[in-house]
C-alpha positions as a Markdown table, in Angstrom:
| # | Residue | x | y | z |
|---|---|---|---|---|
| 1 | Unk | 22.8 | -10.5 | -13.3 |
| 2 | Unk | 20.9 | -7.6 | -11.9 |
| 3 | Unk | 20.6 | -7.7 | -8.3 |
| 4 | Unk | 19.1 | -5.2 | -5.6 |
| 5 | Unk | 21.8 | -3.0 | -3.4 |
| 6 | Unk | 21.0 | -0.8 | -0.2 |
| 7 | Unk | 23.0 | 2.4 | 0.3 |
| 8 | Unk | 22.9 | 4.7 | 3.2 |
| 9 | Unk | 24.9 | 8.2 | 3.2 |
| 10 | Unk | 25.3 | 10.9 | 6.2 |
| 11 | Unk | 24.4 | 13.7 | 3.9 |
| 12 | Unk | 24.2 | 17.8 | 3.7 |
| 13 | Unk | 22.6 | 20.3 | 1.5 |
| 14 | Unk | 24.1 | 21.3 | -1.3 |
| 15 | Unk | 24.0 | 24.8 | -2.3 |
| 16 | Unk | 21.8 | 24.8 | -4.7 |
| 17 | Unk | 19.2 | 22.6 | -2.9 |
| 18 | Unk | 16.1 | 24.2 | -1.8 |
| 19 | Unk | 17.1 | 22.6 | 2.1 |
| 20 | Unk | 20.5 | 25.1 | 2.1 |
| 21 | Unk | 20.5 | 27.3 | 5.2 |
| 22 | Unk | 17.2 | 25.1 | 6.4 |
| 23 | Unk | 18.3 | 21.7 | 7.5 |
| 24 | Unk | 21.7 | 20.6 | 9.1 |
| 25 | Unk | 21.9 | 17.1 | 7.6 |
| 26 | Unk | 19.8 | 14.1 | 6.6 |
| 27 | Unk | 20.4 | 10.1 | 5.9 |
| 28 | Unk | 19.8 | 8.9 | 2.2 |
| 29 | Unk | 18.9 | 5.5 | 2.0 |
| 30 | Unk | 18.9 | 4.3 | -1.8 |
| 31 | Unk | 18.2 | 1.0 | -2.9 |
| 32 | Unk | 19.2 | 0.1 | -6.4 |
| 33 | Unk | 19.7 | -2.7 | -9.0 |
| 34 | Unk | 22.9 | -2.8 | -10.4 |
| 35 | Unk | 24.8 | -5.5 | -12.3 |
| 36 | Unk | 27.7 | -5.2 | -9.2 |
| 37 | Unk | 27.7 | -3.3 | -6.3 |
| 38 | Unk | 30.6 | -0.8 | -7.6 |
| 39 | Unk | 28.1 | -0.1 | -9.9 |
| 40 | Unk | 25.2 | 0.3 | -7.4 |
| 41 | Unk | 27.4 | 2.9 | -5.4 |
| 42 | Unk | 27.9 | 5.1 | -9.1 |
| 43 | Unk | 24.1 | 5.3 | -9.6 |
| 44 | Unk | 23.6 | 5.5 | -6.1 |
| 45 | Unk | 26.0 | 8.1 | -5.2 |
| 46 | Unk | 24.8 | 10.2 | -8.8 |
| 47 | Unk | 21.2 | 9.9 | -7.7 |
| 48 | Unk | 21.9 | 11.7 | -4.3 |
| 49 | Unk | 24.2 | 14.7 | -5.7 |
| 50 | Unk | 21.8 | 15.3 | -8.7 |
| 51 | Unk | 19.3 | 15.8 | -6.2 |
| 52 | Unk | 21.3 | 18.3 | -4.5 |
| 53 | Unk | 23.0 | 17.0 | -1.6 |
| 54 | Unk | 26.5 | 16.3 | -0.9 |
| 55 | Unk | 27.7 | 12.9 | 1.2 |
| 56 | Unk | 29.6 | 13.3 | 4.0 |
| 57 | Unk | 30.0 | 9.5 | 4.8 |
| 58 | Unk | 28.8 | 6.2 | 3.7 |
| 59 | Unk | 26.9 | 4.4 | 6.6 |
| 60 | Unk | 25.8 | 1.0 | 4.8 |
| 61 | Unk | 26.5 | -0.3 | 1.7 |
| 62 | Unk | 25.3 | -3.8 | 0.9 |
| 63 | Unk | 23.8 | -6.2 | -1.8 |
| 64 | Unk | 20.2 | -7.3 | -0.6 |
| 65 | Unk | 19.5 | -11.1 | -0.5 |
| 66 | Unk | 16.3 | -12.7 | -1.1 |
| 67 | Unk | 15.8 | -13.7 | 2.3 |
| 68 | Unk | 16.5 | -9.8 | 3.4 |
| 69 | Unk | 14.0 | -8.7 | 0.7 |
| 70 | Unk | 11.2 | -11.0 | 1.9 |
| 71 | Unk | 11.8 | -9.8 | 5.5 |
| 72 | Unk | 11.9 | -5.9 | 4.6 |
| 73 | Unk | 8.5 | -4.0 | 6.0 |
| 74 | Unk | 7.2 | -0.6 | 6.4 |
| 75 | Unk | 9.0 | 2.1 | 4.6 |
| 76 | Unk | 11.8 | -0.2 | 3.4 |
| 77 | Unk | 9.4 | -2.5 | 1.7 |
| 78 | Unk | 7.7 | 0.1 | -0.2 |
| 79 | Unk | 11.4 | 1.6 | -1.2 |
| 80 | Unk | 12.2 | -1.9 | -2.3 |
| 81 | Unk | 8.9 | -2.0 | -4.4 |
| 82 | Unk | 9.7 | 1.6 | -6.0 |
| 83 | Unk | 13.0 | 0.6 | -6.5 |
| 84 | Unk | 11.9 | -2.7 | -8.4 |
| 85 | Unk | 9.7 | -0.9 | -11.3 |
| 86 | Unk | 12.1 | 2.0 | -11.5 |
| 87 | Unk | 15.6 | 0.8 | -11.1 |
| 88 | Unk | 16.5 | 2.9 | -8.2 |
| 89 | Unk | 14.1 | 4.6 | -5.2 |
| 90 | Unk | 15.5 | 6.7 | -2.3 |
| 91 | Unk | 14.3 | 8.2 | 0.7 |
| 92 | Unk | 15.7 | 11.2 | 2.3 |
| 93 | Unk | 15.1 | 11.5 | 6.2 |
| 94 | Unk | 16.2 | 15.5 | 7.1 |
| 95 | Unk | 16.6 | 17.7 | 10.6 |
């Protein structure tokens, strides 16, 4: 059964990312729905480095109840919705 995960990685700019030499780090926070959450972290984890950064640490990793989901709002909400029509949805906040 398909079920909604949250991920959130301490993460740099890769090299080849247009953010190299401009920002010092960022948070990813990438909700996905996997079949298990070792499967969530895969695509998770993949979705981050294809779009060129590099994790330094994982902050949260978790599987998102139905309670959770109905109490999300603001930015997670609308990540939650993304992440609902397109499998996976991430939000990268940078300084």
């Amino acid at each position: 059964m398909i079920q909604p995960y949250f991920f959130q990685y301490a993460v740099q700019p890769s090299t080849q990312n247009p953010a190299y030499g401009n920002c010092s780090g960022a948070i990813a926070t990438v909700i996905v729905f996997a079949e298990n959450g070792e499967q969530g972290q895969a695509r998770a984890s993949r979705w981050v480095s294809r779009n060129g950064w590099q994790i330094c640490e994982v902050k949260r990793a978790m599987e998102i109840t139905t309670v959770q989901a109905i109490h999300l709002d603001g930015e997670l909400q609308r990540l939650y919705s993304k992440a609902e029509q397109r499998g996976i949805a991430a939000l990268i906040d940078r300084w």
